[in-house]
Structures are given as C-alpha cells and as structure tokens.
N, C-alpha and C positions, 0 to 999 in steps of 0.2 A: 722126193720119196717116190717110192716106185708104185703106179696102178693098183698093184695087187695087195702090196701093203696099206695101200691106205684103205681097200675095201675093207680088210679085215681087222684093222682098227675103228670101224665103221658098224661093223658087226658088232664087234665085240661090245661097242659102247651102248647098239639098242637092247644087246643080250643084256648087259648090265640094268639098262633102264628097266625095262620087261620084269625081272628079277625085282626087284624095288616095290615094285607097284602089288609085288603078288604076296607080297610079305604082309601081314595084317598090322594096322596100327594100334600100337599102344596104348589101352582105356585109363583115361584120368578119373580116376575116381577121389571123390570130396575127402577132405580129411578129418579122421574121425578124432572128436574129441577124446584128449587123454586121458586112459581110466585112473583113477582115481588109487591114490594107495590105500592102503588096509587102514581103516580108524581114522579115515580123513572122509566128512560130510560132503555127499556129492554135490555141487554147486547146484541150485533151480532158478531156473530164469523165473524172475519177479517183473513181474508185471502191472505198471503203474498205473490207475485210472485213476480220473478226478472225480470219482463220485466219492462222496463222505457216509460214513456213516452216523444210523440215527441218531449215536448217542453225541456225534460231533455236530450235530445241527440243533443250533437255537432255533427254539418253537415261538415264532414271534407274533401273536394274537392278530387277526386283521384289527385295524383300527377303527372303532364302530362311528357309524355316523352319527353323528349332532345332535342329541333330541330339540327339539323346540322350548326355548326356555319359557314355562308358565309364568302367565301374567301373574303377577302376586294378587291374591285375595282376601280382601280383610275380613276380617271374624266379624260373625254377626253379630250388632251393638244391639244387647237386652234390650226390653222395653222397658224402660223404669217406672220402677214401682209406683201406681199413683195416688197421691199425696190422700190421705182424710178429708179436705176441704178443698178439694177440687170442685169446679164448678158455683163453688156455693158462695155467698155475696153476702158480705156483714156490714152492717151499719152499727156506727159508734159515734156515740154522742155526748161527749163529756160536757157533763152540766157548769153552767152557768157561763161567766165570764167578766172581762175587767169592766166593759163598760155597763154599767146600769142600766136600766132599760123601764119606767115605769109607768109608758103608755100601754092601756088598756088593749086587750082583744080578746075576740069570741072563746071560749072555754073550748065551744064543739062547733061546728057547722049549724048555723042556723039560731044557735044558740043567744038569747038577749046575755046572757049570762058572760062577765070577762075577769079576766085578769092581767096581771102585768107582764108585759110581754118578756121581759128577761128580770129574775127576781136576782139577790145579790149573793147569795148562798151563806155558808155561815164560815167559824173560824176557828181554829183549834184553840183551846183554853188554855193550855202551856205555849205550843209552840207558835203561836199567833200564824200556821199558817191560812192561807184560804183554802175555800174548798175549791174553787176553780181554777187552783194550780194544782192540788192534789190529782184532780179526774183529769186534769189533760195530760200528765203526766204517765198515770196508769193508762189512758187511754192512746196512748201513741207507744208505748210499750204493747201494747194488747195487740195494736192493729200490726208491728212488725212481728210479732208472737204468728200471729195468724194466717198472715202471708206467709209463710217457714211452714203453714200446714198445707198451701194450696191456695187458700179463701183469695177471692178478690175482696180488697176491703176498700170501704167508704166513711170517710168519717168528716163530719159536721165543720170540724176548723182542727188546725194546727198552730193556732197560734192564740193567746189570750186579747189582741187587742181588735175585737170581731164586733159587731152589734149583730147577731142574729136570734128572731124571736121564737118560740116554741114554736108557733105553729109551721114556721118556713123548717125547723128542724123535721120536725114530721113529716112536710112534704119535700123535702131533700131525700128523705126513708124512701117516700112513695115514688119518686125522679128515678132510682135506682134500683127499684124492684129489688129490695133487699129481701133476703130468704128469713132473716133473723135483724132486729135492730135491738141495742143496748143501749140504754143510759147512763151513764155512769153517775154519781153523787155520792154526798158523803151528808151523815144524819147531824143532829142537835136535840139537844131533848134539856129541861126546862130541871132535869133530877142528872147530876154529873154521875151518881152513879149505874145509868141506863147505859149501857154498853152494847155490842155486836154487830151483826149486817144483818141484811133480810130483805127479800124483793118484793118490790111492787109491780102489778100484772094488772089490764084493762079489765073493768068487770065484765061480764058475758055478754050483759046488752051496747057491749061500748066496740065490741071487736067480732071479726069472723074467724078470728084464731085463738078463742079462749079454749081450749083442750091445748095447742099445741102451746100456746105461750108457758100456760102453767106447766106444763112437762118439762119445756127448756128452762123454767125459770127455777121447779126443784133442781133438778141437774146441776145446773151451772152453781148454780147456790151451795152444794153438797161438797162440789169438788173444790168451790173458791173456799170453804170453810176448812175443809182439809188441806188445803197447801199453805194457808194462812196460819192456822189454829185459831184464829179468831170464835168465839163464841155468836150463838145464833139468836136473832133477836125475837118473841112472839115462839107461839109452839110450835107452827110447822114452818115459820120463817117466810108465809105468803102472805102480802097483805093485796085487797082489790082496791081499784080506784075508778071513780067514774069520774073524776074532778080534774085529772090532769089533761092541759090541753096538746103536749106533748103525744098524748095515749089517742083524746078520742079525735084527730086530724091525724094521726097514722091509717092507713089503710094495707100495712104490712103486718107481720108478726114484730112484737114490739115488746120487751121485759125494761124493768129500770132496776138496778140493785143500789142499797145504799148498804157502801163498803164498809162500814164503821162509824162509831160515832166521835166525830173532832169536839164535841164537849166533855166526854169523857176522857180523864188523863191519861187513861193506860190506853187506849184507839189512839188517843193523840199522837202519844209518844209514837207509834208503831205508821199509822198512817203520811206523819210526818218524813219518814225515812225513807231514803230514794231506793234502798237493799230492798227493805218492804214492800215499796213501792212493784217492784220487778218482781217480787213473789206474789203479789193482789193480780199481776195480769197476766202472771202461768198460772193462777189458780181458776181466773175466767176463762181463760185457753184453754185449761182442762177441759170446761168444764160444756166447752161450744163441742169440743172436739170430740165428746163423748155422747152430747146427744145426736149431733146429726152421725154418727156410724150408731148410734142403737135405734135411731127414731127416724132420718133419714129426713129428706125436705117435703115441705107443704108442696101443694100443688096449685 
C-alpha cells in the first residue's frame, strides 16, 4: 500500500473513533412492573414477620413459688368437765363379816365400857341370806358407783373372809382422812312386821361433825329412799348413838344407814336381790353426790 493511503486510512479510523465517543450512551432504565388489566387486583408485596398477635398468644401464668407447707395443728383438747366428787375421799364400811369376833374392846377412848369387837349380824327370814354379804355387796357397787363420779374411795375389806374390829374400821376412816365415812348394815327387829331404813349419826357429844353428819345423813337417806321406794323407818328417819364404837373412834364425818330390814319378808325379798342390790347403791350415790355439790366438804 501506498504512504498516503495508508495515512488516510489512519485518519479515517481516528475520525471514526472520535465519532463513537461523542455519541451519548444509551440509559438502562429498570423495568417497570406490568400494569395491571382493568378488574384484575394489583398485586401488594406481603410482608412477613414473626411477630404473633395477641389473640394468637397463650397467656401462660408465671408459676407462683411454693408456699411453705404449715405444720399441721391440732385443735385445742376442751378441758373436761369435772366430775361432782372430785377431790373428795369416801369411806365405806360394810358391816359385819364371816369371821365372828367376840373379844371385848373399848366402846370410846378411854372408855372402861366394851363390846365385842366384830358382832355377827343378822339374816333374812325367807331368804336365809346374811347380812354381811348383803352390805358388801352394795358396798362394792357403791364404791365403783362413786369412782364414775370422781371420789377417791376407801373401803374397809372386799372380801367376807377379814377379822377386822370396829374400832381399826374407824381408824382405817381416820388413816384416810375421809371427807365422809358410811356404814353400811341391814336391820332385825324382834315384830316381822317393822319394815324400812333409817340412819344412825354420832350424838353431838360423840363427834365434831354433828351438823354436817346429820345433813349428809338426811340427804343420802331421801335420795336412797327414792331410788329404792323403800319405806322410811322412825319420823324423820334419824336416830343418835353414842354407844357405837364404830362412831365414837372415828375422828371423821361418819353416817351408818341400815338399808332395810332382812326380818321383814317384803325387805327381805327385795334386799336379797342382786337387781336391788344395784339400785340400794345408785340410791346412796345419789344421795353422796347431792350433798357434797349442795353442802360441799367439811374443813
């Protein structure tokens, strides 16, 4: 090729370039999303988050702490009621017994005067019993009668085959500082048709408890004749003694009742009966239990 042609192919191709460069380029612009046709819903970006709403969240309580489980407590235990013969100390002496006894002793202290120291009692006319199974009988009912009210009780023997003399019974009374002593016996009378009970009490000059004995001794008398129906013997059912040595060697309050009489057949009949028997010593339980809450104890 020739010089001159190639310059001007040389030209021609800066002219070219030159040209190129001066032309502005062509702007890309984004593409726009397609409009939508007529009655067709424009699409909307939805935008998901994990938050929930309130009514899709369980409401779940905090978990409350532990209380301390309380020691359990028990109910407070009443005082119980206390008994009628609380405190108070009975002597019971059911008369007589199997073994005989008819050595002599002092009547009273000091006394030249005697008698025999265990006499043999008497015996029911029908029902041949004695009298000194009759009274230990009531009197061992009496004395579990009485313990059922509160009473400490004391009594003389439990059993019929004892040798003891009036005067150690008396001072057995006065060993225990009995608030009240009883004797128990059963009568004999020389006409079958003498019937009833009725107590004997130390005369005035024989005791320092003649007011109180005689108030326990109506009392008890009143209420044994009402639970018995037994009939009363004498007008007011009191007789004194100043000859028993059971009465004037106590140094207690001291009553003796004689519960009926075993020579008369209709006592007999009744005295003899062990049903009887148990109503003779709720009708003395009465009869303790209502004077010590009206009358109350000696001092």
């Amino acid at each position: 090729m020739k010089p001159n042609i190639l310059k001007i192919c040389i030209a021609m191709l800066l002219a070219g370039a030159f040209l190129l460069a001066c032309v502005p380029q062509e702007e890309v612009l984004p593409t726009a999303a397609p409009t939508p046709e007529i009655g067709e819903a424009p699409e909307v970006a939805v935008v998901v988050t994990a938050t929930e709403t309130p009514a899709q969240i369980a409401t779940v309580p905090p978990t409350p702490s532990p209380s301390p489980t309380p020691e359990p407590t028990e109910p407070p235990t009443p005082s119980p009621t206390p008994k009628p013969l609380e405190g108070i100390v009975i002597g019971i002496d059911p008369g007589h017994q199997r073994v005989y006894n008819p050595h002599p002793e002092p009547v009273a202290p000091g006394s030249s005067q005697t008698k025999q120291k265990v006499a043999g009692g008497c015996r029911g006319v029908k029902s041949g019993v004695y009298e000194y199974e009759v009274v230990l009988n009531v009197g061992l009912y009496l004395k579990a009668l009485l313990e059922e009210q509160g009473a400490t009780v004391v009594i003389t023997h439990d059993t019929l085959d004892v040798d003891i003399s009036n005067i150690e019974r008396a001072q057995f009374f006065n060993d225990n500082n009995v608030d009240l002593g009883i004797r128990l016996h059963c009568n004999k009378s020389g006409d079958k048709k003498v019937k009833g009970a009725f107590m004997l009490i130390p005369t005035e000059n024989r005791t320092d408890f003649y007011t109180f004995n005689r108030r326990a001794a109506e009392i008890v008398l009143e209420e044994y004749l009402r639970e018995t129906g037994l009939s009363m013997r004498y007008k007011t059912g009191i007789t004194e003694r100043g000859d028993q040595t059971g009465f004037n060697w106590c140094k207690r309050p001291i009553i003796n009742i004689e519960m009926g009489h075993l020579s008369n057949p209709d006592d007999d009949a009744l005295l003899s009966d062990d049903a009887f028997q148990q109503r003779m010593a709720q009708g003395l339980c009465n009869g303790i239990v209502r004077f010590f809450v009206e009358e109350g104890t000696v001092n």
